[in-house]
N, C-alpha and C positions, 0 to 999 in steps of 0.2 A: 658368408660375406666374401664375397672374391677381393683382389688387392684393388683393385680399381675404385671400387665402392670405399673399403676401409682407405685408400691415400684419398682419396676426394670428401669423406667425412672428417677427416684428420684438416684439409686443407678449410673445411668451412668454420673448424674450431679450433683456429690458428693462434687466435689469443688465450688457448685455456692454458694455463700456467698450474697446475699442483705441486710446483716444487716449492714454496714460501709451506704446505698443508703439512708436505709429505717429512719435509725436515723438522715443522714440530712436531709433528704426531710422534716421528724416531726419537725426539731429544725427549719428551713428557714420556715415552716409554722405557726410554735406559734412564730416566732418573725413580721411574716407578721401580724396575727394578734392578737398579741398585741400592734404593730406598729399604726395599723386602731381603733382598741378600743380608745387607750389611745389620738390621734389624734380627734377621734370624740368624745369624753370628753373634751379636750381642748377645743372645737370650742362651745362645748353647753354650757363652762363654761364664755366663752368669750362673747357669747350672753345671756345665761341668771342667771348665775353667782351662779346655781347652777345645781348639777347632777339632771336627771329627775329617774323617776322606771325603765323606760328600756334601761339606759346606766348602772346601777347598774344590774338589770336581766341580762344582755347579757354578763357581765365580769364573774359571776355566769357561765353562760353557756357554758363559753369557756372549762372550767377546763379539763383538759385531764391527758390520763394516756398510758405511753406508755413502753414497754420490748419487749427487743432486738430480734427479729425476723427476719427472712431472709432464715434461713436453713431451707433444706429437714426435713419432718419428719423422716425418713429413718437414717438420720446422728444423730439428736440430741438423737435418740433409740440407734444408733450403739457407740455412744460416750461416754456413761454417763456411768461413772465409779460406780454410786452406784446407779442401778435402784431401781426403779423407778424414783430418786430423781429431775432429770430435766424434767420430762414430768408432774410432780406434780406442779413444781413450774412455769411452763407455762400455764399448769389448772387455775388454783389459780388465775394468773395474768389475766387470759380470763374471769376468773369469776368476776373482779375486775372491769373488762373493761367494762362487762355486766352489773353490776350493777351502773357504771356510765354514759353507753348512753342511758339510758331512762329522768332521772333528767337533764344532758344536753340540749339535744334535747328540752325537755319541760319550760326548762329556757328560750333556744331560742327562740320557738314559743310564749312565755308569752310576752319576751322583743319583738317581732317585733309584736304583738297586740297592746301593750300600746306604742309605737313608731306610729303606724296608730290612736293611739287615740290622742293622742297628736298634731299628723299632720292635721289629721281633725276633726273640730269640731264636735261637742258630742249635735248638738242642734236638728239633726233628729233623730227623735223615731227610723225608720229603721235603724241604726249606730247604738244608742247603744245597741237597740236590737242583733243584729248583731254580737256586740262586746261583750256582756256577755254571748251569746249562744259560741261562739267559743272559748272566754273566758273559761268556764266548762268544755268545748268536753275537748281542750288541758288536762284542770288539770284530770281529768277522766281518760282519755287516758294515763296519765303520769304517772299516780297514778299505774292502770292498767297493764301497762307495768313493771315497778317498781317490782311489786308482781308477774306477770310471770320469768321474770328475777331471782328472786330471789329465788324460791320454783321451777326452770326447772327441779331441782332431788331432791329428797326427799330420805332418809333427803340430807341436804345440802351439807355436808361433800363429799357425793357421787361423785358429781361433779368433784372434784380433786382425793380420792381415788378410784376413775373406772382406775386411771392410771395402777394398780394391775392385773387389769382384761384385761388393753389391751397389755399388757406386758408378761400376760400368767404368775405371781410371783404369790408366795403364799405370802399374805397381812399378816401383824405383829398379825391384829385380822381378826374377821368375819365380812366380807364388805358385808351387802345387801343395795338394792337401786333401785330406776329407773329416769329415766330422760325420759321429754317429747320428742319426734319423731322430729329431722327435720321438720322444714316448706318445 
């Protein structure tokens, strides 16, 4: 679909609205799990009457971050009474988001190693070999991901100020920048 097509299917479904969907489906999902977190804390507390690393890792990993989304791109350009100013602060919040699903993710993956270490004993070489090789990869790959995320325009600022450039506005100063290609 060229752009032409996808802003002129956007413009004919001007009124679809998913953000009233999208913010419960997020609030029923972080109450589900923090329902199962806090539930499986109880139970390891009840057996062994203390938290272990990866009931601690995994409440780390849940953290989330979420803004209001649903509308056409199309709308929230057509709407905003002081452009750039809401596609700036949608930037910002995507950069926000991105900077928090790498640390996530790699919380998770920690807590469910040390949940398999704990489940099964640590007395063959092959396990914890195992476990401190995938151990690394994780933090590498986390780390990794982290500093992609982080430095995808340079400078950083880019990131949210390209709103200028895709807006077709003359920016307050001189914006230069790049950001790395789609995967």
């Amino acid at each position: 679909m060229n752009q032409t097509s996808a802003y002129e299917s956007q413009l004919a479904h001007w009124d679809d609205d998913t953000a009233p969907e999208n913010l419960a489906a997020s609030v029923v999902l972080i109450i589900a799990v923090l329902l199962v977190l806090g539930l499986r804390c109880f139970a390891q507390r009840r057996i062994n009457k203390q938290l272990e690393a990866d009931n601690i890792m995994i409440f780390f990993g849940t953290a989330t971050f979420s803004n209001g989304v649903g509308k056409h791109l199309a709308r929230v350009k057509a709407t905003d009474t002081h452009k750039p100013r809401q596609m700036i602060r949608i930037l910002k919040a995507a950069y926000a988001i991105a900077l928090l699903h790498g640390p996530c993710l790699g919380l998770i993956k920690i807590s469910i190693l040390l949940f398999y270490r704990r489940i099964f004993t640590m007395h063959r070489r092959t396990f914890q070999v195992a476990f401190y090789i995938l151990g690394i990869y994780t933090l590498v790959v986390t780390i990794v991901t982290i500093f992609i995320f982080m430095f995808q325009c340079l400078p950083v600022t880019f990131f949210w100020e390209r709103a200028y450039l895709l807006e077709n506005l003359e920016p307050p100063h001189a914006i230069k920048g790049r950001c790395l290609p789609p995967p």
